[in-house]
C-alpha positions as CSV (number, residue, x, y, z in Angstrom):
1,X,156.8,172.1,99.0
2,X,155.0,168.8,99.1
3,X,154.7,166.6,95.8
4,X,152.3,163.8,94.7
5,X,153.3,161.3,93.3
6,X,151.6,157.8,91.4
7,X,153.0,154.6,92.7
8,X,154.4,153.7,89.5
9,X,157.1,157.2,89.9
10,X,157.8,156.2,93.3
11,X,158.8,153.1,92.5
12,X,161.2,154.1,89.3
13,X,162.3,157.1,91.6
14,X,163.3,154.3,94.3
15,X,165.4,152.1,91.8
16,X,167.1,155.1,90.6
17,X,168.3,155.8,94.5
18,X,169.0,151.9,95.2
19,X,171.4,151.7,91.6
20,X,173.8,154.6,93.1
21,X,172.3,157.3,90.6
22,X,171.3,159.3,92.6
23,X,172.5,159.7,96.7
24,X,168.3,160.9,98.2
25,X,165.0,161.7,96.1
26,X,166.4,165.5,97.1
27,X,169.3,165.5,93.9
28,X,167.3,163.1,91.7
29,X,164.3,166.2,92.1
30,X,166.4,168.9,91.6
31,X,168.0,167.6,88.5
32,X,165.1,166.9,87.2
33,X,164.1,170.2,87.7
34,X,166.9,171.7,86.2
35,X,166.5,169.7,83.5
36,X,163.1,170.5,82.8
37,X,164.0,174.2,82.8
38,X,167.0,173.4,80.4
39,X,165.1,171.7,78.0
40,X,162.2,174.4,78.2
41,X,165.1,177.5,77.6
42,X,166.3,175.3,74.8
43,X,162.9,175.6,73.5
44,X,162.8,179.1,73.4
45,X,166.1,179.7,71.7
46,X,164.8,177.1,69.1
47,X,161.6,179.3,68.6
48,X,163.9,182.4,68.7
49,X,166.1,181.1,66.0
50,X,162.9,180.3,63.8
51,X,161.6,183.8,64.4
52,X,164.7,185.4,63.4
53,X,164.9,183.1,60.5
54,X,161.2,184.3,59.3
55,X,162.2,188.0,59.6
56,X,165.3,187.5,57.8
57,X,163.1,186.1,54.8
58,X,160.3,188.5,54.7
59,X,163.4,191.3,54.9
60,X,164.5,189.7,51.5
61,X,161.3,189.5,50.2
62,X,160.6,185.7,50.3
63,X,157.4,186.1,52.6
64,X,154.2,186.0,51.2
65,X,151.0,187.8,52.5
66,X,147.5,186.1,53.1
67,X,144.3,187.4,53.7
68,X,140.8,185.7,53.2
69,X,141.2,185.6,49.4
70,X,144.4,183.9,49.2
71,X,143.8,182.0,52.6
72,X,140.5,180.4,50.3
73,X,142.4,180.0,47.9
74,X,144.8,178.2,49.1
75,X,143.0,175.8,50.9
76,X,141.0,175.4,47.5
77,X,143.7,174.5,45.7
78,X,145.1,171.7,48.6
79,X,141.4,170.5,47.8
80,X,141.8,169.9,44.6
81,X,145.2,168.4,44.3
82,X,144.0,166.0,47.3
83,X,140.9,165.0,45.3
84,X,143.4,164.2,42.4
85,X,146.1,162.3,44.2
86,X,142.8,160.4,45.2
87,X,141.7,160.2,41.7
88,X,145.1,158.6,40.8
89,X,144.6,155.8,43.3
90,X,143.9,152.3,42.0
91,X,140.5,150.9,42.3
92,X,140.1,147.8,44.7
93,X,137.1,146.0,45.2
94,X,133.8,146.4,43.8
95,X,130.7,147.9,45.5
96,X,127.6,146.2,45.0
């Protein structure tokens, strides 16, 4: 397999080799490459955990169902309590 690379990675992958933390651009790719799969499973079981979580609400009854009505409403009442949070805001300046 045969990798690009920008100028500005070869040269960070190069000081890596040169400081010892790595021995060849062969171990410093394949951690990096486990560690991309690590981070992506831990993302998974983060989102699995969530998911679980959400069941185990709606099981107990904590969920709550939306369809266009309540979607409508919902966004009209974020609306309104933007438009008075905005209301509340002191008045600086004057137009004219």
């Amino acid at each position: 397999m045969n990798v690009t690379l920008t100028p500005e990675l070869e040269r960070r992958i190069r000081e890596k080799i040169e400081r010892g933390d790595y021995d060849n651009v062969d171990d410093l790719m394949r951690e990096a490459v486990h560690r991309l799969i690590e981070e992506d499973e831990i993302d998974l079981d983060t989102i699995r955990t969530r998911l679980r979580q959400a069941d185990a609400e709606i099981d107990r009854g904590e969920g709550s169902d939306f369809d266009e009505n309540t979607t409508n409403n919902l966004a009209g009442d974020i609306h309104a309590r933007g438009m008075r949070r905005l209301a509340e805001l002191p008045k600086t300046g004057s137009r004219g």
